[in-house]
C-alpha positions in Angstrom: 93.7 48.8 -153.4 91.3 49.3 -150.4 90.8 45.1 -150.3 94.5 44.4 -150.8 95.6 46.9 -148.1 93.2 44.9 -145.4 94.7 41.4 -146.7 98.7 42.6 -146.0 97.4 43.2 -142.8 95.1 39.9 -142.7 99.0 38.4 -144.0 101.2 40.4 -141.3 99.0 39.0 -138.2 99.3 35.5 -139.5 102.5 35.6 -139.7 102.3 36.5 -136.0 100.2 34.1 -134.9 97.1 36.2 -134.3 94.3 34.4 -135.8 91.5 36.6 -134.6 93.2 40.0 -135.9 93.9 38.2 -139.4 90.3 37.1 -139.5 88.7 40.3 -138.9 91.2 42.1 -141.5 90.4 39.0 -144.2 86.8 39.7 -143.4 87.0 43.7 -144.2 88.9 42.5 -147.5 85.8 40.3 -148.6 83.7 43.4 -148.2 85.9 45.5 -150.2 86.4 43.2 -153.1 82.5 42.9 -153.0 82.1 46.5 -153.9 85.0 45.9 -156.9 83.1 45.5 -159.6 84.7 42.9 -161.8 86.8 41.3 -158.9 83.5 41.0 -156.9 83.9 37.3 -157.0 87.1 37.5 -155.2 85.1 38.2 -151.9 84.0 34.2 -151.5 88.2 33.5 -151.6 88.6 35.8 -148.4 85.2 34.6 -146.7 87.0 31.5 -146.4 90.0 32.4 -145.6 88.5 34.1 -142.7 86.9 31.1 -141.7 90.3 29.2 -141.7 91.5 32.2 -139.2 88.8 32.1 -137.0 89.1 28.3 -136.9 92.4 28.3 -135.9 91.4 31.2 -133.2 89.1 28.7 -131.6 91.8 25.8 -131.6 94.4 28.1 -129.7 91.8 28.9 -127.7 90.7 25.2 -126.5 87.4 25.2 -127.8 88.2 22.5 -129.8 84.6 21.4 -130.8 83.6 24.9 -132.2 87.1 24.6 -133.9 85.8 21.8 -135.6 82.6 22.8 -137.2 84.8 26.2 -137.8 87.5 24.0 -140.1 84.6 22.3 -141.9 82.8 25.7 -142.9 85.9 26.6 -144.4 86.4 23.8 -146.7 82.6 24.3 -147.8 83.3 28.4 -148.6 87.0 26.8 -150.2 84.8 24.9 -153.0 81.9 27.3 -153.5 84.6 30.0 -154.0 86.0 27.8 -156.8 82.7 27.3 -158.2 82.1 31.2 -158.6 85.5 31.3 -159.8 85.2 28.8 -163.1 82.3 30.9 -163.7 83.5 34.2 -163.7 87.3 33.7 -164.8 86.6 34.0 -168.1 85.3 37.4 -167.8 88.6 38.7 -166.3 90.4 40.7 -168.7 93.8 41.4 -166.9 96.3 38.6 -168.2 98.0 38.6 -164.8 94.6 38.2 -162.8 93.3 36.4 -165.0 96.8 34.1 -164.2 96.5 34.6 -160.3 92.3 33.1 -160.5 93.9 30.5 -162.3 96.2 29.4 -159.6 93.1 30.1 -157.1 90.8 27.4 -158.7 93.8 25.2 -158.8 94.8 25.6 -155.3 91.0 25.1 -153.8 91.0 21.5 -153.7 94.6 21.5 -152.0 92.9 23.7 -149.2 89.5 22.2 -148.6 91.6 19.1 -148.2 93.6 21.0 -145.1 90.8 22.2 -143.7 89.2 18.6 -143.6 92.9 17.6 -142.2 92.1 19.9 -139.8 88.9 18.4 -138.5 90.8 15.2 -138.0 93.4 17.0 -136.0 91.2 18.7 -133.6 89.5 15.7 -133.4 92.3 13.7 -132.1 93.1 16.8 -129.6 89.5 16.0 -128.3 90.2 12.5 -127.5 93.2 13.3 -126.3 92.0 15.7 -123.5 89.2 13.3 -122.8 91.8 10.8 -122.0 91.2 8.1 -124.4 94.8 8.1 -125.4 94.5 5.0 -127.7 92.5 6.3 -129.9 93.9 9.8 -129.7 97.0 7.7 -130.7 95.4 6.3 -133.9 93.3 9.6 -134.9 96.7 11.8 -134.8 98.2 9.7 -137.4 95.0 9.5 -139.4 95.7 13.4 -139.3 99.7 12.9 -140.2 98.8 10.6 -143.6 96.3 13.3 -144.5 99.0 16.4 -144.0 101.6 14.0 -146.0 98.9 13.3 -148.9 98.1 17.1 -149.1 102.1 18.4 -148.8 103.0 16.0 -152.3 100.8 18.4 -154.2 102.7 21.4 -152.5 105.1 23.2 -154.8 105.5 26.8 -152.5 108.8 26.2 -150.2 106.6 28.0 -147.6 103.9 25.8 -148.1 106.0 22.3 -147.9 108.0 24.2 -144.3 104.5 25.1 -142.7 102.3 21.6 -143.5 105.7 19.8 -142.8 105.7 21.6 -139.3 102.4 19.9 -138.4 103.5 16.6 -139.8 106.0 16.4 -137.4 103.5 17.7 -134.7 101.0 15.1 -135.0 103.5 12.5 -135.3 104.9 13.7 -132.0 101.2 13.9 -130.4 100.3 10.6 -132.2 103.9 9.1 -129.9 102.7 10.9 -126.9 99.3 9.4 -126.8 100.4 6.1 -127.2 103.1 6.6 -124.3 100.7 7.6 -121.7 98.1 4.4 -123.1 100.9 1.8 -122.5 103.2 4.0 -119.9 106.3 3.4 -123.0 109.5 5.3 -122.6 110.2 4.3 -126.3 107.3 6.3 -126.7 108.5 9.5 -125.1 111.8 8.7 -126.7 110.3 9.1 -130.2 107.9 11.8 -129.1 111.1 13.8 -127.7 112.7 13.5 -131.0 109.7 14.8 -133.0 109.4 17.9 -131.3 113.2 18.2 -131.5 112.2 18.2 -135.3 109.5 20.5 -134.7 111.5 23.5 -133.5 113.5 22.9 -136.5 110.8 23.7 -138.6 109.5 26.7 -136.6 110.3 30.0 -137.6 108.7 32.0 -134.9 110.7 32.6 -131.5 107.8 31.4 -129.7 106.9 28.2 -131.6 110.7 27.0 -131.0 110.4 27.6 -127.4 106.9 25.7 -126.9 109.0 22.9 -129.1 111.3 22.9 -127.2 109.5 22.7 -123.8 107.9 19.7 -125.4 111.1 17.9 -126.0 112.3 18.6 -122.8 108.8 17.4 -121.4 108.9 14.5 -123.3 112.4 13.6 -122.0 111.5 13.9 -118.0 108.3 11.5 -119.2 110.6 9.1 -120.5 112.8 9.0 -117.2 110.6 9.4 -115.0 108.3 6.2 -116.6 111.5 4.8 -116.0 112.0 5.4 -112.5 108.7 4.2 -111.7 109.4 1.1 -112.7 112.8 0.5 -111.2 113.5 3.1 -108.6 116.7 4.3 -110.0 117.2 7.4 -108.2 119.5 8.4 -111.3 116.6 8.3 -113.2 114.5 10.7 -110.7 117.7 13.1 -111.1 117.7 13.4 -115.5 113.7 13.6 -115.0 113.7 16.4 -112.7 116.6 18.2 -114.8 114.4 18.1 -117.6 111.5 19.4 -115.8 113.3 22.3 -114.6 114.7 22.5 -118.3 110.9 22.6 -119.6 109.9 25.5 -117.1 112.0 27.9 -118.4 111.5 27.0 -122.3 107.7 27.3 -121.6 108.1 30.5 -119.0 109.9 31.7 -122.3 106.8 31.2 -124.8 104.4 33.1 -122.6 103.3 29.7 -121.1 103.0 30.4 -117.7 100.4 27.7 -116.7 102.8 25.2 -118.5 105.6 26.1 -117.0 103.8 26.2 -113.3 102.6 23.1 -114.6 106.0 21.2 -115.1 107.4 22.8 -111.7 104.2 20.5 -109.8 105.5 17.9 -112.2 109.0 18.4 -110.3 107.7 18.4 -107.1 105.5 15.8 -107.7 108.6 13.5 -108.7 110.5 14.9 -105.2 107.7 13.9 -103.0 107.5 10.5 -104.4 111.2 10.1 -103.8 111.0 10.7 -100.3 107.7 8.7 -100.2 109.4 5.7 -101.3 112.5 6.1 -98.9 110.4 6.3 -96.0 108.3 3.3 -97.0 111.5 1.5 -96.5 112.5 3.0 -93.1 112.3 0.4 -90.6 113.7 3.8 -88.1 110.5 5.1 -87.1 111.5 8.7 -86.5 113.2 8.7 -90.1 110.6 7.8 -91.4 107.8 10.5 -90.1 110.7 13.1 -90.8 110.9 11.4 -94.8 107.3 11.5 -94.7 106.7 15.3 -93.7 109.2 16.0 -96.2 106.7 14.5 -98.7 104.0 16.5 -97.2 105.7 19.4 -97.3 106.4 18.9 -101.3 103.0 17.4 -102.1 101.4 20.3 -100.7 103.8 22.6 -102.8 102.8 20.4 -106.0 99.5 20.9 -105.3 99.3 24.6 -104.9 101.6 24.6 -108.2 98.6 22.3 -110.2 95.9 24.9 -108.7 97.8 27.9 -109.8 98.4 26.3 -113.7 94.7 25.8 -113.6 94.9 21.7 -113.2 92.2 21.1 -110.2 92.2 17.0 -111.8 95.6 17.0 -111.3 95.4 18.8 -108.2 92.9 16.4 -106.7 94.8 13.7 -108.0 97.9 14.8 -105.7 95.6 15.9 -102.8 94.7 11.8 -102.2 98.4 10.6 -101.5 99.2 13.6 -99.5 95.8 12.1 -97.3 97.8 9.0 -96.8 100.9 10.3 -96.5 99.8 12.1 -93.3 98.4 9.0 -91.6 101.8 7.2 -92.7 100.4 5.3 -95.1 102.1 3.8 -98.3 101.4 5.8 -101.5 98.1 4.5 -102.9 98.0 6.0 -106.5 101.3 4.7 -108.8 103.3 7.7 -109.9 102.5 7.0 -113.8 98.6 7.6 -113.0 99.5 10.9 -112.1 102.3 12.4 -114.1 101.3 12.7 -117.7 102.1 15.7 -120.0 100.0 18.9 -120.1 97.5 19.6 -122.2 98.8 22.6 -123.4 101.1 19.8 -125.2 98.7 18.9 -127.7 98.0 23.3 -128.1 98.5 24.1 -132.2 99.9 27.2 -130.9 102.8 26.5 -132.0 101.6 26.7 -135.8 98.8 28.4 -137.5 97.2 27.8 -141.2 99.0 27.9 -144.6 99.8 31.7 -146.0 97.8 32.3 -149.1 100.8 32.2 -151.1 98.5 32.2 -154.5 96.8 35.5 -154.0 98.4 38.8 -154.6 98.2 42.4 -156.1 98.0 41.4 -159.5 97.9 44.1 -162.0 99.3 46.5 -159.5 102.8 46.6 -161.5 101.0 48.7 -164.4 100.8 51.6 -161.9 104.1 52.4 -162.6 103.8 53.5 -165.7 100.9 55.7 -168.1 97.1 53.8 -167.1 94.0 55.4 -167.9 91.2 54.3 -166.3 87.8 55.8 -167.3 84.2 56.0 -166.1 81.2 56.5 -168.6 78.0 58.7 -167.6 74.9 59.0 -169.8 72.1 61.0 -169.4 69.4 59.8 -169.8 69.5 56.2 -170.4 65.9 55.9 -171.4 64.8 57.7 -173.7 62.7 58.2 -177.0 63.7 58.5 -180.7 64.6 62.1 -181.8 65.2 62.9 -177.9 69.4 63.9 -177.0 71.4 61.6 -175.2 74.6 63.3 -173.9 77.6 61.1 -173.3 80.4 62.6 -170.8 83.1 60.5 -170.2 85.8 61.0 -167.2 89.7 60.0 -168.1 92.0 59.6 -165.5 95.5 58.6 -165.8 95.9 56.9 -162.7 99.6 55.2 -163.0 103.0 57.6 -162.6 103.8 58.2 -166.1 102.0 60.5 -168.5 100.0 59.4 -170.7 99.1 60.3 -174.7 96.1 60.0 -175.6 95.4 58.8 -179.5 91.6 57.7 -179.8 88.2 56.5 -178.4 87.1 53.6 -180.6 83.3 52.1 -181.0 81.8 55.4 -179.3 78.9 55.7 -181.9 76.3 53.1 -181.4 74.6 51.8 -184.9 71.5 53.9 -185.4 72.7 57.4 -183.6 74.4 60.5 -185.0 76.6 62.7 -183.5 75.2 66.1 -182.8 77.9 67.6 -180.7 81.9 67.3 -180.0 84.5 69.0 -178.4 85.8 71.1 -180.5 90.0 70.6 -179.8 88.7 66.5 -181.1 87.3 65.2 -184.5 85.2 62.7 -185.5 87.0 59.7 -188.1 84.9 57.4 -189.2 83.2 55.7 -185.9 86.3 56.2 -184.0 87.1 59.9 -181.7 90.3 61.6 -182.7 91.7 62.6 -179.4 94.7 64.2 -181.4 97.5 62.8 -179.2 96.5 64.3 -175.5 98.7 64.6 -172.8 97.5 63.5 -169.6 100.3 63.5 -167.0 100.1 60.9 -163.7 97.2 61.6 -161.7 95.5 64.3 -164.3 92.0 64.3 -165.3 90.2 65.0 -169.1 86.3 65.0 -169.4 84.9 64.6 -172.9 81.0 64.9 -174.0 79.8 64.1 -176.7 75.6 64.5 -177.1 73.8 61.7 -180.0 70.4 61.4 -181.3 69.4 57.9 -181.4 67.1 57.0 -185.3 65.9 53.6 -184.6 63.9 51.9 -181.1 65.7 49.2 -179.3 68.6 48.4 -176.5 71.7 49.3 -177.2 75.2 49.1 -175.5 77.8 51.8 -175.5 81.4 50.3 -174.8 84.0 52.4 -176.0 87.4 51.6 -176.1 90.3 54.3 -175.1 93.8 54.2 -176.7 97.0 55.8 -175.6 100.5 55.6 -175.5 102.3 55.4 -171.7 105.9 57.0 -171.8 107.5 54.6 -173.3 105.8 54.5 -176.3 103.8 51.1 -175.8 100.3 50.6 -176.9 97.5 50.5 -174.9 93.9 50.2 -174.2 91.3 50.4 -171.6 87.6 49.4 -171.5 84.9 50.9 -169.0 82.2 49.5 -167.5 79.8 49.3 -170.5 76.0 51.4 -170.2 72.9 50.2 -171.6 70.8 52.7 -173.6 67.0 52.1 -174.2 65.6 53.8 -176.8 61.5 54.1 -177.5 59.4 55.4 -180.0 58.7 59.3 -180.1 55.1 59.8 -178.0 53.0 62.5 -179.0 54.4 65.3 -177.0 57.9 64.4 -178.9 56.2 64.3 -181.7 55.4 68.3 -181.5 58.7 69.0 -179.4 60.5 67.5 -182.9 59.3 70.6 -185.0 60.1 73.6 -182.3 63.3 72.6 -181.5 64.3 72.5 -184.9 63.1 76.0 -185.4 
C-alpha cells in the first residue's frame, strides 16, 4: 500500500511534467516494494522507471549528453527487470497480479525500445545545437521511424496520443533542421504545420502554448527567408506579426528567454529594414538618419539576445551594428543570423509514456472479508522430544467480517499436538476454527504447542479458510517457516523423564 501510494504520486507529477519529483517518488516505490516480500521483484520495474524520469529531467534541462547515457541505463534496468520477472511470476499467487506481471514482461521490450528511441532523439538535439543542421535533419527522422515502429505495437489510447505527440515533434524538428541547412521556406512551411499538429496532440496548457510559439516561429522563419531573398517589405510585415505572435505564446508557457528571444528576432528584422533602405539612399542626410535608426534597433536586439541568454547571437548582431555606425553596407546576410531558438528543439513540451500496465492489483479484495496471517514459531531449532509452540496472528484486514471455518495442513508429518485452544478442535490434520467471526480490522491469535518424533527439516505452511460476507469461499497462505529438528543430546535425554513426572 506504502509502494503504490509513492507511485500515484510518481503518476500525478508526470502528468505534470515534473520529471525530477516523479523520479524521486518512483525511487521511494522501488524501496518499498523491496521490503514486500513476494512483490520484492517489482522494485527492478520502478528502478527503471525512475531512470526514464531522471532521463527526461536531464533533457528539459539541456544537458543533453547526460540525458543520453540516462535513456540508455533505462533500457538496460527495462530488460533485467523482465528477466527477474519470468523468473519469479510463477511464484505469484494473486490471479490479478499474477495478470498485471504478465502485461509487465510483455510491455518491457515495447519500452527499452523508447528508451533507445530516446537516445536517437537527444542525439539529433545534440547536433542540432552544435549546428550541423544536416545531419540533425537526418538523425530526427531516424528518431520519427523508430517512434512509428514502437507506436504499431501500442494498444493504450494514451500510449498511441503521447508517442504520437513526439512523432509529430521530431518530424517538425527533422523540417526545421533542414530549413536552416538549405535556408527553405517550404521547410518552415512544413515545420509550421507539424507543430500546428503538435498542439493538437498536447494535453497540457503549457505544451499547447510552446506548440504554438513554434508554429508561429516557424511562420516568421518562412517569411522572413523570404524577404531576404526578394526584399518584399510585405514579407518583413507577416514575419514580424508572427514574431510578435510567438512572444506572447512563449511569455505564456513560462518561456521567458524564448519569448525575449523572438522580440530580438523582431528587432533584428526592423533593423535590417531600415539597413537596406538606407543602402539605397543616394540623400546623404536620409541615409545617416535610416542608419541611426538601425543602430538604435540593433542595439535594442542585442540587449534583447543578452537578456534571453544568446551571447552567439548577440555577438552575431554586435558586428553589423560595427558597420552600421561607420555607414557601411550590412556585412553578415540576414539568414546567417535569424534561425530559430534552441529552446525549439526543448522536449518540454512532452515527457515519457505513463506506465499504463502497472497498478494496485489485488487491492479490489479489500472491500470485502481478507484475512491475512503471520506465523511465529518458537524455537525453530530444536531437538526431538523438545516443545515447539506455534502462535499464529489473524487479521481480517478487508471491510467485511469475516467467518472463520478451518486451518488446514497445520500438523507437520512426525509431530503431535500437545496443546489447543480450548473454544477449537482438532479433525483429522485440519483445526476446527468452529465458524469465527472476525469483523473488518479485528485480530484472533491462536497457539498451538507440538512435539516433533523424528530428526529432519520440515515446513509448516498452513492454509486458513473462511467465508467473507457474502458467503464466498476463501483461503489465505502465510509466509511458510522452516523447522529443524535434531536428535535429543544427553541433557534432553534426562530432561525427557522429569518433565514427564
Amino acid at each position: 500500500m506504502r509502494a503504490w501510494s509513492e507511485i500515484e504520486k510518481a503518476r500525478h507529477h508526470h502528468s505534470r511534467q515534473e520529471p525530477s519529483l516523479a523520479r524521486d517518488y518512483y525511487e521511494k516505490a522501488a524501496e518499498s516494494h523491496k521490503t514486500a516480500g513476494k512483490r520484492s521483484f517489482l522494485a527492478s520495474n520502478y528502478l527503471a522507471w525512475a531512470q526514464v524520469e531522471n532521463a527526461e529531467d536531464l533533457s528539459q534541462n539541456e544537458k543533453i549528453r547526460e540525458s543520453v547515457s540516462g535513456f540508455r541505463e533505462a533500457s538496460r534496468l527495462f530488460g533485467e527487470s523482465k528477466e527477474r520477472m519470468l523468473t519469479e511470476v510463477a511464484g505469484v499467487i494473486s490471479a490479478d497480479e499474477k495478470e498485471m506481471v504478465q502485461r509487465l514482461i510483455d510491455a518491457a521490450d515495447g519500452r527499452q525500445e523508447f528508451c533507445k528511441a530516446r537516445v536517437v532523439l537527444e542525439e539529433a538535439r545534440l547536433l542540432d545545437k552544435e549546428g550541423n543542421m544536416g545531419s540533425a535533419s537526418e538523425r530526427y527522422g531516424q528518431a520519427a521511424e523508430a517512434f512509428q515502429k514502437i507506436a504499431q505495437g501500442l494498444t493504450s489510447d494514451l500510449d498511441k496520443r503521447e508517442v504520437g505527440l513526439i512523432i509529430t515533434l521530431s518530424k517538425a524538428w527533422k523540417a526545421m533542421a533542414r530549413a536552416e541547412a538549405e535556408s527553405s521556406p517550404d521547410a518552415y512551411k512544413e515545420a509550421s504545420h507539424l507543430f500546428d499538429e503538435a498542439k493538437e496532440l498536447s494535453t497540457a496548457d503549457r505544451a499547447k502554448n510552446l506548440a504554438m510559439g513554434h508554429s508561429r516561429f516557424s511562420k516568421a522563419l518562412e517569411a522572413g527567408t523570404i524577404f531576404s531573398d526578394t526584399g518584399d517589405i510585405a514579407q518583413h510585415n507577416i514575419a514580424t506579426d508572427h514574431l510578435e505572435t510567438a512572444a506572447k505564446y512563449y511569455l505564456k508557457a513560462g518561456l521567458e528567454n524564448a519569448s525575449e528571444y523572438a522580440r530580438a528576432s523582431k528587432l533584428l528584422f526592423d533593423a535590417y529594414v531600415h539597413m537596406s533602405k538606407a543602402s539605397k539612399e543616394e540623400d546623404h542626410e536620409k541615409k545617416a538618419k535610416l542608419y541611426k535608426m538601425a543602430e538604435k534597433i540593433l542595439e535594442a536586439s542585442a540587449a534583447s539576445y543578452d537578456k534571453a541568454e544568446q551571447p552567439g547571437r548577440k555577438e552575431q548582431v554586435l558586428k553589423p551594428l560595427a558597420r552600421v555606425r561607420k555607414d557601411r553596407e550590412l556585412a553578415v546576410s540576414l539568414t546567417e543570423v535569424l534561425r530559430a531558438p534552441d529552446v525549439v528543439s526543448t522536449t518540454m513540451a512532452f515527457s515519457a509514456p505513463t506506465p499504463t500496465h502497472e497498478r494496485a492489483a489485488g487491492l479490489d479484495r479489500f472491500e470485502n472479508a481478507d484475512i491475512q496471517a503471520t506465523l511465529i514459531a518458537r524455537p525453530r531449532d530444536l531437538s526431538i522430544g523438545q516443545d515447539l509452540s506455534l502462535e499464529i496472528e489473524l487479521v481480517n484486514a478487508g471491510r467485511g467480517a469475516a467467518q472463520l471455518t478451518k486451518v488446514e495442513e497445520l500438523v507437520p508429518g512426525s509431530f503431535d499436538v500437545l496443546e489447543a485452544p480450548d473454544k477449537y478442535r482438532f479433525e483429522n490434520s485440519y483445526l476446527n476454527l468452529r465458524g469465527k467471526r472476525l469483523d473488518a480490522l479485528k485480530t484472533e491469535d491462536v497457539k498451538v504447542v507440538f512435539k516433533p518424533t523424528k530428526q529432519g527439516r520440515f515446513t509448516i505452511k498452513p492454509r486458513i479458510m473462511y467465508l467473507d460476507e457474502s458467503g464466498k469461499y476463501k483461503s489465505h497462505e502465510p509466509e511458510p517457516v522452516e523447522i529443524t529438528v535434531k536428535e535429543m543430546g544427553i541433557s534432553g535425554w534426562l530432561k525427557g523423564p522429569e518433565r514427564k513426572k
